[in-house]
PyMOL Python script that loads the backbone (N, CA, C, O; Angstrom):
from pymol import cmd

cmd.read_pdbstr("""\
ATOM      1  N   UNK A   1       2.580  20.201 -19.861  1.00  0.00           N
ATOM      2  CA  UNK A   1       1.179  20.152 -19.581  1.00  0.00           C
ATOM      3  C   UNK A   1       0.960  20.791 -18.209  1.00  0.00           C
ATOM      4  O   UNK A   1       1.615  20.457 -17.222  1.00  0.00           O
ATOM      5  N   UNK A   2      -0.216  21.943 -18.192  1.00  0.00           N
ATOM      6  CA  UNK A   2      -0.717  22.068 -17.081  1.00  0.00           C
ATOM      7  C   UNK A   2      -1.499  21.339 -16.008  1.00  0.00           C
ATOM      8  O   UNK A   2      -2.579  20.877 -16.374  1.00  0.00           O
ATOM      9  N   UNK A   3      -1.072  21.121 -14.498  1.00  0.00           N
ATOM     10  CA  UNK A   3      -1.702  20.539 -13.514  1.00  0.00           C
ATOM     11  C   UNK A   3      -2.097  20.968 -12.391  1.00  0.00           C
ATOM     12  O   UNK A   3      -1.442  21.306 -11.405  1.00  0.00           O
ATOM     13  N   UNK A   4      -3.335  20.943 -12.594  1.00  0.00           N
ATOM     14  CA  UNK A   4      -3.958  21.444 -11.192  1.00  0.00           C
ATOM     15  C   UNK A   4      -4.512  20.601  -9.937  1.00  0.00           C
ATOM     16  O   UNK A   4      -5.565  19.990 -10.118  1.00  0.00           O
ATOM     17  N   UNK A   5      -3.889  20.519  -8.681  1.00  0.00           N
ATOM     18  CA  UNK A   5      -4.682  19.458  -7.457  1.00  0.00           C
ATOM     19  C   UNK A   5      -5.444  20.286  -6.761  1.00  0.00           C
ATOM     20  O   UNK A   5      -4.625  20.891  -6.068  1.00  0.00           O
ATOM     21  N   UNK A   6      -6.451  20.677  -6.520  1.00  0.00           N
ATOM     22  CA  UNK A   6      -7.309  21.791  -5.599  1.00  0.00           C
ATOM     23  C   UNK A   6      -8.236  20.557  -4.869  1.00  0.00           C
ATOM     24  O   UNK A   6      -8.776  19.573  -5.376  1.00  0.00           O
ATOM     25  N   UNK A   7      -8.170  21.153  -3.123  1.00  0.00           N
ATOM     26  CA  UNK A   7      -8.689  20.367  -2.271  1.00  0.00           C
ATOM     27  C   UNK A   7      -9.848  21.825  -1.794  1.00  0.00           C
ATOM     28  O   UNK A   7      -9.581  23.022  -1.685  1.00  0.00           O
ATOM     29  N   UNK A   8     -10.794  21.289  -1.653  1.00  0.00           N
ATOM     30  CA  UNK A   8     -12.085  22.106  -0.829  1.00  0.00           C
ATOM     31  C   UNK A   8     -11.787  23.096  -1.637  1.00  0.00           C
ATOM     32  O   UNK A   8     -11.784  23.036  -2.866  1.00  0.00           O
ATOM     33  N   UNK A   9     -11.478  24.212  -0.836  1.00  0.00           N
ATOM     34  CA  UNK A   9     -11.452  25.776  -1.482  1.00  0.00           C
ATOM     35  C   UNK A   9      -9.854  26.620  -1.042  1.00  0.00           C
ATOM     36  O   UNK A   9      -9.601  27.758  -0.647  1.00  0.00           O
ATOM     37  N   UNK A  10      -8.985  25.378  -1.354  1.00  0.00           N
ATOM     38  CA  UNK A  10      -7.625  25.737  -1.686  1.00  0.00           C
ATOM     39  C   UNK A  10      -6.740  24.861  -2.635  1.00  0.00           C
ATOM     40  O   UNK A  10      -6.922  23.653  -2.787  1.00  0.00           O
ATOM     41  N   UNK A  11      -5.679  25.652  -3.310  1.00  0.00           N
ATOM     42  CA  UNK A  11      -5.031  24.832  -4.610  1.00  0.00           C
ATOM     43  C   UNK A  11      -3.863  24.573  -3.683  1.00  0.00           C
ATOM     44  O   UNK A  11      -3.338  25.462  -3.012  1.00  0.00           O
ATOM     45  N   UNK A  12      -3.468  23.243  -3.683  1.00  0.00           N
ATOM     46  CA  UNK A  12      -2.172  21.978  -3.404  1.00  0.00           C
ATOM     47  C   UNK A  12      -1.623  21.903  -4.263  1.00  0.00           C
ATOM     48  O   UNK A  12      -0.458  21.572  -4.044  1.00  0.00           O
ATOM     49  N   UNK A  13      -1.878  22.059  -5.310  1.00  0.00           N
ATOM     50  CA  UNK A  13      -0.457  22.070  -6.445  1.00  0.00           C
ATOM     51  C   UNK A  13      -0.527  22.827  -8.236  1.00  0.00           C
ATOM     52  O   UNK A  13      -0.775  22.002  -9.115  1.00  0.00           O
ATOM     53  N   UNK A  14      -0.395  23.750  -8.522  1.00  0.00           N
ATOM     54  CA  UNK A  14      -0.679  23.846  -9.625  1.00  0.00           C
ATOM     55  C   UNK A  14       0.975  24.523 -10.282  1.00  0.00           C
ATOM     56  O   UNK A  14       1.810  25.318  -9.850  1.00  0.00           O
ATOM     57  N   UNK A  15       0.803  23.572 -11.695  1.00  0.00           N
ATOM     58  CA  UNK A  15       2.563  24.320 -12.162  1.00  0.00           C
ATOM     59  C   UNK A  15       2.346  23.088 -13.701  1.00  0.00           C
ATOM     60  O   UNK A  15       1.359  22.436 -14.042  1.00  0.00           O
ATOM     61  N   UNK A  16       3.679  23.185 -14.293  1.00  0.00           N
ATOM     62  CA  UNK A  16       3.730  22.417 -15.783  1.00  0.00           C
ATOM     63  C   UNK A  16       4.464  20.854 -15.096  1.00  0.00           C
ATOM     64  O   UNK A  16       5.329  20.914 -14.223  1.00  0.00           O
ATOM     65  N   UNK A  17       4.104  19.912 -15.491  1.00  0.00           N
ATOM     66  CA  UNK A  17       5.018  18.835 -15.559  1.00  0.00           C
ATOM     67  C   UNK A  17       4.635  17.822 -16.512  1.00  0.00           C
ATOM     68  O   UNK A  17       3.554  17.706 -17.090  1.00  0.00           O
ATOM     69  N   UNK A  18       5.698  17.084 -16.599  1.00  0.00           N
ATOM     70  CA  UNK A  18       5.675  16.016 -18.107  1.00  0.00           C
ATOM     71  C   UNK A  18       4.916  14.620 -17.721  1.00  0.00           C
ATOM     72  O   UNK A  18       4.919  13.609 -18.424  1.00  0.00           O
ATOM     73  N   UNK A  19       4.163  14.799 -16.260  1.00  0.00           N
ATOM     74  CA  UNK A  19       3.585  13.036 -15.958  1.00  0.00           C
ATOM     75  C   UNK A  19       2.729  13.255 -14.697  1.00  0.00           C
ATOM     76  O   UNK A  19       3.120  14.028 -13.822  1.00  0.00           O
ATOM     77  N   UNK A  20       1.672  12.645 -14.600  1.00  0.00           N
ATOM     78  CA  UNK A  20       1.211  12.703 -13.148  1.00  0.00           C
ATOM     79  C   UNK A  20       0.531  11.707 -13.291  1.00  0.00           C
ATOM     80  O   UNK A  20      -0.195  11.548 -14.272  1.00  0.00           O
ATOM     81  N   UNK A  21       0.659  10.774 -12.239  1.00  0.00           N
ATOM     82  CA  UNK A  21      -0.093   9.613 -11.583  1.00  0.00           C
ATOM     83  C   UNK A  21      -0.768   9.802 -10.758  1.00  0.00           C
ATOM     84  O   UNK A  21      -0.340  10.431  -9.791  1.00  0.00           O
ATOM     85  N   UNK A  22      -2.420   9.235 -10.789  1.00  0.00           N
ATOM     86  CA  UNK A  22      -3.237   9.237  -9.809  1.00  0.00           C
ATOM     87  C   UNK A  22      -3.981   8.171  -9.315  1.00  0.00           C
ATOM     88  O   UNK A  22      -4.437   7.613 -10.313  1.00  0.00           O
ATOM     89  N   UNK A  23      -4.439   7.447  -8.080  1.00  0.00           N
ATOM     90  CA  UNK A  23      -4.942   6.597  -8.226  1.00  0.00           C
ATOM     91  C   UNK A  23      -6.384   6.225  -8.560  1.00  0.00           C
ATOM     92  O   UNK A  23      -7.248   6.618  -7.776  1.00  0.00           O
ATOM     93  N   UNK A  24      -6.733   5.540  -9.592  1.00  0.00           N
ATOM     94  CA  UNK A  24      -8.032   5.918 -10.211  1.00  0.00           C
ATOM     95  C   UNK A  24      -8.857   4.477  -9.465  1.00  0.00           C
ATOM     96  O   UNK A  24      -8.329   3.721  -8.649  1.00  0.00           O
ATOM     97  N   UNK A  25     -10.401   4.359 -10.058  1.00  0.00           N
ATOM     98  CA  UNK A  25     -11.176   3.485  -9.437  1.00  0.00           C
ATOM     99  C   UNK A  25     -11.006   2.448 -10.268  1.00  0.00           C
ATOM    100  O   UNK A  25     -11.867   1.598 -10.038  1.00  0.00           O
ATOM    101  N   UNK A  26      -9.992   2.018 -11.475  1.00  0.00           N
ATOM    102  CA  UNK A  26     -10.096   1.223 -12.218  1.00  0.00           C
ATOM    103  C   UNK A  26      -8.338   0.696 -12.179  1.00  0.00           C
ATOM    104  O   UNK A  26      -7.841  -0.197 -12.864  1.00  0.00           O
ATOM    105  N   UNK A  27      -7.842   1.321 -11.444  1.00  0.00           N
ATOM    106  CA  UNK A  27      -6.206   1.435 -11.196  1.00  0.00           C
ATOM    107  C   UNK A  27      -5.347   2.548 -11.218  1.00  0.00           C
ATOM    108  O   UNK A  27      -5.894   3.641 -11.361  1.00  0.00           O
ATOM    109  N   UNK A  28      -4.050   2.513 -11.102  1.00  0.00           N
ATOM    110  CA  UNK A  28      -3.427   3.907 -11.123  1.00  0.00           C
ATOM    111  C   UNK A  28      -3.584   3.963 -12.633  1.00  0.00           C
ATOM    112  O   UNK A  28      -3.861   2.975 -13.313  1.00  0.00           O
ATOM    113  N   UNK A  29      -3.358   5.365 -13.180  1.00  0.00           N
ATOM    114  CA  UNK A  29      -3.405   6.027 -14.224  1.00  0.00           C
ATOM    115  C   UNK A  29      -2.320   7.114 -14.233  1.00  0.00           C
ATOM    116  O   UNK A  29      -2.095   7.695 -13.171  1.00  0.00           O
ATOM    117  N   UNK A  30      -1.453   7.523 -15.612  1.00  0.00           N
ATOM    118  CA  UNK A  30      -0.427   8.198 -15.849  1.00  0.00           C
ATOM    119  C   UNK A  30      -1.437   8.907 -16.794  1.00  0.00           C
ATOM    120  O   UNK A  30      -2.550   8.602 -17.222  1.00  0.00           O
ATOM    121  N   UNK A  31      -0.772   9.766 -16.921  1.00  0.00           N
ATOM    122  CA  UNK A  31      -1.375  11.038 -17.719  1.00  0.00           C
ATOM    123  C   UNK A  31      -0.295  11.644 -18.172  1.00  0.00           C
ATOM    124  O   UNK A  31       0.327  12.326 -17.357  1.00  0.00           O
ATOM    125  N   UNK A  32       0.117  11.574 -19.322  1.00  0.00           N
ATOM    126  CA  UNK A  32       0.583  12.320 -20.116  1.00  0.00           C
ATOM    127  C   UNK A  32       0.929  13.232 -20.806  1.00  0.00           C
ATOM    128  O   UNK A  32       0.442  12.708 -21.807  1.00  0.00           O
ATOM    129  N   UNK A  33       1.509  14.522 -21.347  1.00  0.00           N
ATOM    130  CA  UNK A  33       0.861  15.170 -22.307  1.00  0.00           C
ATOM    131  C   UNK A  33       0.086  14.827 -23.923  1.00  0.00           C
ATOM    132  O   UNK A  33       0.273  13.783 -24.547  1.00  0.00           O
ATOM    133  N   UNK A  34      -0.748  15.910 -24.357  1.00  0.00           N
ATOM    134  CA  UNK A  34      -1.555  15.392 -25.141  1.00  0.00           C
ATOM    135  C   UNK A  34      -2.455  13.899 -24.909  1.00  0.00           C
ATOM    136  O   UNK A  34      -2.804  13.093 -25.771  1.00  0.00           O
ATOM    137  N   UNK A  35      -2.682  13.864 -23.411  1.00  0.00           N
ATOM    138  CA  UNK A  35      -3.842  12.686 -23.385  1.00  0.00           C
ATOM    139  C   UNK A  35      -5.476  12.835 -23.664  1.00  0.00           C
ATOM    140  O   UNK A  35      -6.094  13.798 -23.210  1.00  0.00           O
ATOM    141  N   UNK A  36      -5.751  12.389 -24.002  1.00  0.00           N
ATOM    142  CA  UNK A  36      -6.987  12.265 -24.736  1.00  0.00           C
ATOM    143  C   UNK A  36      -7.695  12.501 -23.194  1.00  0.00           C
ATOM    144  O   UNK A  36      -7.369  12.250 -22.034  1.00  0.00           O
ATOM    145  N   UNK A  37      -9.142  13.286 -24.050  1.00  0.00           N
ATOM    146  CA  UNK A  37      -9.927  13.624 -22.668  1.00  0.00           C
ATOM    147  C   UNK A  37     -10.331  13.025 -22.448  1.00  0.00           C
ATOM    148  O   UNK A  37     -10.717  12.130 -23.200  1.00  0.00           O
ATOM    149  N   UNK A  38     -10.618  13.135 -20.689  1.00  0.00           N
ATOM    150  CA  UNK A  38     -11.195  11.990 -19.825  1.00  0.00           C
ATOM    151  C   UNK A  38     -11.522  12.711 -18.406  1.00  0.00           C
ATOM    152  O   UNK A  38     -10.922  13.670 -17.922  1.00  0.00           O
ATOM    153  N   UNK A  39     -12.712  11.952 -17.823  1.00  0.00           N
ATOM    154  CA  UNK A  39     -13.538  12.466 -16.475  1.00  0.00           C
ATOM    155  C   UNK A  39     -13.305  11.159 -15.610  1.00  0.00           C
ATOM    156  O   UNK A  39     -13.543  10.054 -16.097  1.00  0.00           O
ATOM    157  N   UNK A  40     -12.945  11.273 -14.619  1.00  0.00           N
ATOM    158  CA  UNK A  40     -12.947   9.958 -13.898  1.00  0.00           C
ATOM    159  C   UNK A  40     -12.779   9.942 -12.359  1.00  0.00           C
ATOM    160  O   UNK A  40     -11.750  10.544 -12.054  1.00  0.00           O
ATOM    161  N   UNK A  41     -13.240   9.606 -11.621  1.00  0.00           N
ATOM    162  CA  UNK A  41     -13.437   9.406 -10.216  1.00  0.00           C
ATOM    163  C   UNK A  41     -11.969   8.795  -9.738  1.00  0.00           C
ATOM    164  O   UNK A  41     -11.163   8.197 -10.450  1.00  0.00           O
ATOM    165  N   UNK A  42     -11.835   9.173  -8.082  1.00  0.00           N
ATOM    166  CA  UNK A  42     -10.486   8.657  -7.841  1.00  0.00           C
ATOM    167  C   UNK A  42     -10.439   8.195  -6.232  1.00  0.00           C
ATOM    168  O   UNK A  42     -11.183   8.629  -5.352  1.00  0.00           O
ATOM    169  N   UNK A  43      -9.636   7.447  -6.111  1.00  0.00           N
ATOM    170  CA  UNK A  43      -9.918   6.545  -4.757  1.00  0.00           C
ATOM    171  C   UNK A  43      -8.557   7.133  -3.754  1.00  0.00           C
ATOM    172  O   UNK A  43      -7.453   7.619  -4.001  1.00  0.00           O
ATOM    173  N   UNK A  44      -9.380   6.761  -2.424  1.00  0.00           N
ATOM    174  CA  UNK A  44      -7.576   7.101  -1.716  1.00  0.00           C
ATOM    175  C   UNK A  44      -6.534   6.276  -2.231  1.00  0.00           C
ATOM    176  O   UNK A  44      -6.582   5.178  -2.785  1.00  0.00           O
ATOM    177  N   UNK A  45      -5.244   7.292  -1.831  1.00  0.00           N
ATOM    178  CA  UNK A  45      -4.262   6.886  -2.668  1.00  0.00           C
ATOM    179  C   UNK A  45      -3.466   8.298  -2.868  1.00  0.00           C
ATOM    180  O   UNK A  45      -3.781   9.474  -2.689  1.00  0.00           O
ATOM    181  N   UNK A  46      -2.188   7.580  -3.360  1.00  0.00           N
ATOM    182  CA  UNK A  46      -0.693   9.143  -4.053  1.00  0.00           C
ATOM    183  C   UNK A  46      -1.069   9.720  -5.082  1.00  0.00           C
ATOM    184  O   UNK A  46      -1.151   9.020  -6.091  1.00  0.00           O
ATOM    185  N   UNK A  47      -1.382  11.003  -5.173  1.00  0.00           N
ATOM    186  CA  UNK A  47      -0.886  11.250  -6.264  1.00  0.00           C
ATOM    187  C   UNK A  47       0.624  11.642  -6.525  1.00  0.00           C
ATOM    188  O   UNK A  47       1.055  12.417  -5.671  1.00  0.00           O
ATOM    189  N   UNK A  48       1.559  11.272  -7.544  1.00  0.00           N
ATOM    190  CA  UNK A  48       2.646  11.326  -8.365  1.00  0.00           C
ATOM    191  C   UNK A  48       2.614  12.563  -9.004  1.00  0.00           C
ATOM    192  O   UNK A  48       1.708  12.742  -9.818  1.00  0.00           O
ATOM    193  N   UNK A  49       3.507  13.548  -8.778  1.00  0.00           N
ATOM    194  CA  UNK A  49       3.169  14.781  -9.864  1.00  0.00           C
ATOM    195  C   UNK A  49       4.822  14.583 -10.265  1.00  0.00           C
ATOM    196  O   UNK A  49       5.498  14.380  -9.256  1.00  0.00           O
ATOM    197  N   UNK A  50       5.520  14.600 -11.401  1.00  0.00           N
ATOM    198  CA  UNK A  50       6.790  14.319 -11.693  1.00  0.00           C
ATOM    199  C   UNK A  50       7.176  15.620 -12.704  1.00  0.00           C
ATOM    200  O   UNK A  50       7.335  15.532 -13.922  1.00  0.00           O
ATOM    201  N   UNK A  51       7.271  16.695 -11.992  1.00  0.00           N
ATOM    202  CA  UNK A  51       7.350  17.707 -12.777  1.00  0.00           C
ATOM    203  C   UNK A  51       8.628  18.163 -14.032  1.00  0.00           C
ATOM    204  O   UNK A  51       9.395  17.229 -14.266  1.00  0.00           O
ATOM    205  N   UNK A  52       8.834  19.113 -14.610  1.00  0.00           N
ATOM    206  CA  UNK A  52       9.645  18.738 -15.714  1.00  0.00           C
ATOM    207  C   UNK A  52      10.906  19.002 -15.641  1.00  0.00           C
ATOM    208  O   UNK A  52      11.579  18.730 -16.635  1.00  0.00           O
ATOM    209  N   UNK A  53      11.598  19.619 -14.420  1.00  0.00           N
ATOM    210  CA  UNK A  53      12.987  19.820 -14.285  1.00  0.00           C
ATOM    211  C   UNK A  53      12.902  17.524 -13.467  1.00  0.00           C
ATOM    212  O   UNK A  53      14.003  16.993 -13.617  1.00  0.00           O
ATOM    213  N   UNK A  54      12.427  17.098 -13.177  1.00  0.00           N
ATOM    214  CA  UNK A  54      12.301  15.748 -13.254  1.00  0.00           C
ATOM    215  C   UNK A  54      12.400  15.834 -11.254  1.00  0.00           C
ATOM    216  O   UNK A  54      13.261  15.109 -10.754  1.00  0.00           O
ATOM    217  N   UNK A  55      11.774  16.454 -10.553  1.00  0.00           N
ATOM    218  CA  UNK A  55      11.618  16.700  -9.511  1.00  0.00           C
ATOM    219  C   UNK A  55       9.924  16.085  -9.252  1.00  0.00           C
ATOM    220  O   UNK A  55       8.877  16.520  -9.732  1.00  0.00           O
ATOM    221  N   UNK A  56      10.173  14.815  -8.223  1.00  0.00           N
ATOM    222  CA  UNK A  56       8.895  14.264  -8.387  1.00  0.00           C
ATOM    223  C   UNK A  56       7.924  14.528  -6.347  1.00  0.00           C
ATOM    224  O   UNK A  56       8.395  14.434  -5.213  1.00  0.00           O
ATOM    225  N   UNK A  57       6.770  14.796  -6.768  1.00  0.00           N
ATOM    226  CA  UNK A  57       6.271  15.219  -5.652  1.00  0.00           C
ATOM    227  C   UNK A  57       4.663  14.242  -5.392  1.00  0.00           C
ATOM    228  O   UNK A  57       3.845  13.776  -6.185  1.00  0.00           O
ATOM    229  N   UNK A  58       4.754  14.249  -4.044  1.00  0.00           N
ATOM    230  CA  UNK A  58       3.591  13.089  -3.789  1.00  0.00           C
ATOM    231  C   UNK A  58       2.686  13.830  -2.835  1.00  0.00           C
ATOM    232  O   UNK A  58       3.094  14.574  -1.943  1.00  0.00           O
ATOM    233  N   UNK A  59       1.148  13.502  -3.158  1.00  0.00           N
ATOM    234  CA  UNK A  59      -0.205  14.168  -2.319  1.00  0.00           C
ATOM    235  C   UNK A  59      -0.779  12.963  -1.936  1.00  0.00           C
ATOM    236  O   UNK A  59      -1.147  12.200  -2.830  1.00  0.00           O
ATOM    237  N   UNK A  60      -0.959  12.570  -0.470  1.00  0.00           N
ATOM    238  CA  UNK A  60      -1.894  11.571  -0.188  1.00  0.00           C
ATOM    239  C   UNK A  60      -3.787  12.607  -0.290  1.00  0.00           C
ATOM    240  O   UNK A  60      -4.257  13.693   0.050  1.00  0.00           O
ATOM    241  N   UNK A  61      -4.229  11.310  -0.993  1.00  0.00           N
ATOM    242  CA  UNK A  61      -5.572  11.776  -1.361  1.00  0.00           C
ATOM    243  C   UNK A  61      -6.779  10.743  -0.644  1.00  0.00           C
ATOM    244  O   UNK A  61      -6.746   9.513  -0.584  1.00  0.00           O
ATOM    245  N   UNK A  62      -7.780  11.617  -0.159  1.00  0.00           N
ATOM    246  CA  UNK A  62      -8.809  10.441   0.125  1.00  0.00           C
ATOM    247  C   UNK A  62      -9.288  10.066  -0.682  1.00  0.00           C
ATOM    248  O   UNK A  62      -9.059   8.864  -0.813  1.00  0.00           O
ATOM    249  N   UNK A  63     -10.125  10.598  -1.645  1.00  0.00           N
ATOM    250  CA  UNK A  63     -10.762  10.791  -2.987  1.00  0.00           C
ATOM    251  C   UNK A  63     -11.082  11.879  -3.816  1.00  0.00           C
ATOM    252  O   UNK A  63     -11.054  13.023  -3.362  1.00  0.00           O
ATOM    253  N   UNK A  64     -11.383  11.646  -4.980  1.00  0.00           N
ATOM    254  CA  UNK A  64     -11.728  12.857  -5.902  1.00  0.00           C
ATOM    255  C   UNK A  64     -12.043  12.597  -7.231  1.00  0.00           C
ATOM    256  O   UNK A  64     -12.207  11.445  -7.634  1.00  0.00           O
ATOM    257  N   UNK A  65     -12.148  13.671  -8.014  1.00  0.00           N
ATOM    258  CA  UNK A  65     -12.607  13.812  -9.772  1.00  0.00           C
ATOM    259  C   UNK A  65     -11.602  14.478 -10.126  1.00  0.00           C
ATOM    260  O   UNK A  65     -11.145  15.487  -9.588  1.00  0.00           O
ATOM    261  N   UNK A  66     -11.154  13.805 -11.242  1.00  0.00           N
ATOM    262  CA  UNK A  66     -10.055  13.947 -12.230  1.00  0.00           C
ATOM    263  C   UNK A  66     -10.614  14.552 -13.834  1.00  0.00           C
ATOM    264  O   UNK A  66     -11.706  14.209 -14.286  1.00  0.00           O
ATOM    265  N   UNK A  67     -10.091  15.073 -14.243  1.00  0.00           N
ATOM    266  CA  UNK A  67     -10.269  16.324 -15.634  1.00  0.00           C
ATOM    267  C   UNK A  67      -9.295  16.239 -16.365  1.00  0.00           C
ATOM    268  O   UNK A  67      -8.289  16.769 -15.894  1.00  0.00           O
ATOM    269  N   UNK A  68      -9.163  15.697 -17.516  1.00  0.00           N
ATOM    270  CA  UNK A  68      -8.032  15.577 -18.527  1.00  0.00           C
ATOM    271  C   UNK A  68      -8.079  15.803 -19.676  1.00  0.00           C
ATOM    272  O   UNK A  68      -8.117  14.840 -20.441  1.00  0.00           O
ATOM    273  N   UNK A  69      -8.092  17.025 -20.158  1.00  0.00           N
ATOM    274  CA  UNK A  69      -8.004  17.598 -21.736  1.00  0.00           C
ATOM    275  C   UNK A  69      -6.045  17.574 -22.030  1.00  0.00           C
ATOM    276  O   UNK A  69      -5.171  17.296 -21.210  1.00  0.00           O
ATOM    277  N   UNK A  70      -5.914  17.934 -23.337  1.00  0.00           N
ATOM    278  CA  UNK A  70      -4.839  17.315 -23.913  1.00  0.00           C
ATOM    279  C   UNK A  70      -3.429  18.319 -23.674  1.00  0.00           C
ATOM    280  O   UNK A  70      -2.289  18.134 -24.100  1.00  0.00           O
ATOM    281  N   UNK A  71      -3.963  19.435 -22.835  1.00  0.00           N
ATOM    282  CA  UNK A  71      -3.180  20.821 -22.269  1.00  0.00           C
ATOM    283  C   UNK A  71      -2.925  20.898 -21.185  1.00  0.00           C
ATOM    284  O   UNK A  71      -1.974  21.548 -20.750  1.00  0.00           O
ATOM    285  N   UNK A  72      -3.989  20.030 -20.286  1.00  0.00           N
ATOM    286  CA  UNK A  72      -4.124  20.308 -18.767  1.00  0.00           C
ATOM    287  C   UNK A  72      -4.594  18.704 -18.325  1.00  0.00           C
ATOM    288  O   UNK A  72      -5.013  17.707 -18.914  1.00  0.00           O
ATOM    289  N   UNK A  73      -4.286  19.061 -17.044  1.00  0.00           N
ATOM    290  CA  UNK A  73      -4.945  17.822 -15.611  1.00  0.00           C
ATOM    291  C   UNK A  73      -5.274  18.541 -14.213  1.00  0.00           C
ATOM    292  O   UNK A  73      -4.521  19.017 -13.365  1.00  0.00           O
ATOM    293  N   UNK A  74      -7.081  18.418 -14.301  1.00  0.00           N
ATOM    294  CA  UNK A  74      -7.072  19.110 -13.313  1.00  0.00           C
ATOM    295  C   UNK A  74      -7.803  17.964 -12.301  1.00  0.00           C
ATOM    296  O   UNK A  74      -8.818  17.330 -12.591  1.00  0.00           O
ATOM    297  N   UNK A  75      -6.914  17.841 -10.845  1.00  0.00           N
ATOM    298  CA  UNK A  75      -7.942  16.974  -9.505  1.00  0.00           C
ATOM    299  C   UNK A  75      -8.419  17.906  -9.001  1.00  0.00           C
ATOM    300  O   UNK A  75      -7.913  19.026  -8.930  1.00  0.00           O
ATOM    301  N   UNK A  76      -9.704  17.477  -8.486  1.00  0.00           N
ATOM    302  CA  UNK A  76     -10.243  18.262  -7.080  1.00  0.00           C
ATOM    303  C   UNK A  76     -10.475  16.730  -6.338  1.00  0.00           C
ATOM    304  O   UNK A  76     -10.931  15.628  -6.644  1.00  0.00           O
ATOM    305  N   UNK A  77      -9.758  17.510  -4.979  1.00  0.00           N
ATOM    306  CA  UNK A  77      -9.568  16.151  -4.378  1.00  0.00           C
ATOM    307  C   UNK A  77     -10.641  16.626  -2.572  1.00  0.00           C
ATOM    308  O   UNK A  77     -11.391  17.558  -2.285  1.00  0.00           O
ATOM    309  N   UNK A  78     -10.136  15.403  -1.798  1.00  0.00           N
ATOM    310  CA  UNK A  78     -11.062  15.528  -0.607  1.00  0.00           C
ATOM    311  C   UNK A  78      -8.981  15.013  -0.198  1.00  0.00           C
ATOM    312  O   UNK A  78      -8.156  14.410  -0.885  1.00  0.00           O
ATOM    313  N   UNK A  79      -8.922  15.451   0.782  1.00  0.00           N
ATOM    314  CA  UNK A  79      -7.165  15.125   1.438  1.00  0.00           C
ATOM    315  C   UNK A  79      -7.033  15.685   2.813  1.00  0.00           C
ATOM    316  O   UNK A  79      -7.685  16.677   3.140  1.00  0.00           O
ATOM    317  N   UNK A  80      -6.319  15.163   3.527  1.00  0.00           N
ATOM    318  CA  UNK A  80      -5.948  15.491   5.459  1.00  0.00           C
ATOM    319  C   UNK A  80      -5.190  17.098   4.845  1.00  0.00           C
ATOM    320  O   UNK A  80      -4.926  17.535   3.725  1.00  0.00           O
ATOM    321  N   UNK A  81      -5.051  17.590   6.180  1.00  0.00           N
ATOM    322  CA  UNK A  81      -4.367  19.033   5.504  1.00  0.00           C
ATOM    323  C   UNK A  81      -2.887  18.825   5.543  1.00  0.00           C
ATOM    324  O   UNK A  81      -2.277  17.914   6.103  1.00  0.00           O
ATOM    325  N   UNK A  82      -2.424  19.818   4.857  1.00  0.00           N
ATOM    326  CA  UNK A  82      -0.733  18.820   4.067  1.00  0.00           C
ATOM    327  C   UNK A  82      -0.023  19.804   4.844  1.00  0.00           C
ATOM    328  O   UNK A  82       1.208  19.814   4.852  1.00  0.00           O
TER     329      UNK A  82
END
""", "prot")
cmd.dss("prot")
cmd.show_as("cartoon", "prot")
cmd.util.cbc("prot")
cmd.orient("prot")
């Protein structure tokens, strides 16, 4: 599955991986491939990107909107500069 993290008007992470955790306003959330679509707001907090050679990478986030069709995950986030 494709994942995209874009902060303001630059991309922080985009590439394939098999899992990404974000922290959502209702709790953390895993995302899968083939997850069912979903729009959802996101609180400070890690995101988890656990890409597919199994190399796992972490974004502290202030907040943001999350995008999840069953191919892709895309954040646009608000984050300190990395």
């Amino acid at each position: 599955m494709k994942a995209n993290i874009i902060a303001e008007n630059r991309i922080i992470y985009q590439g394939e991986v098999s899992s990404i955790t974000l922290p959502g306003i209702k709790g953390e959330l895993t995302v899968l491939p083939n997850h069912l679509p979903l729009i959802t707001s996101l609180i400070k907090g890690k995101i988890k990107v656990k890409e597919q050679s199994g190399k796992e990478l972490f974004f502290e986030i202030e907040k943001g909107l999350l995008e999840v069709q069953p191919d892709e995950v895309s954040a646009l986030v608000s984050c300190e500069l990395i």
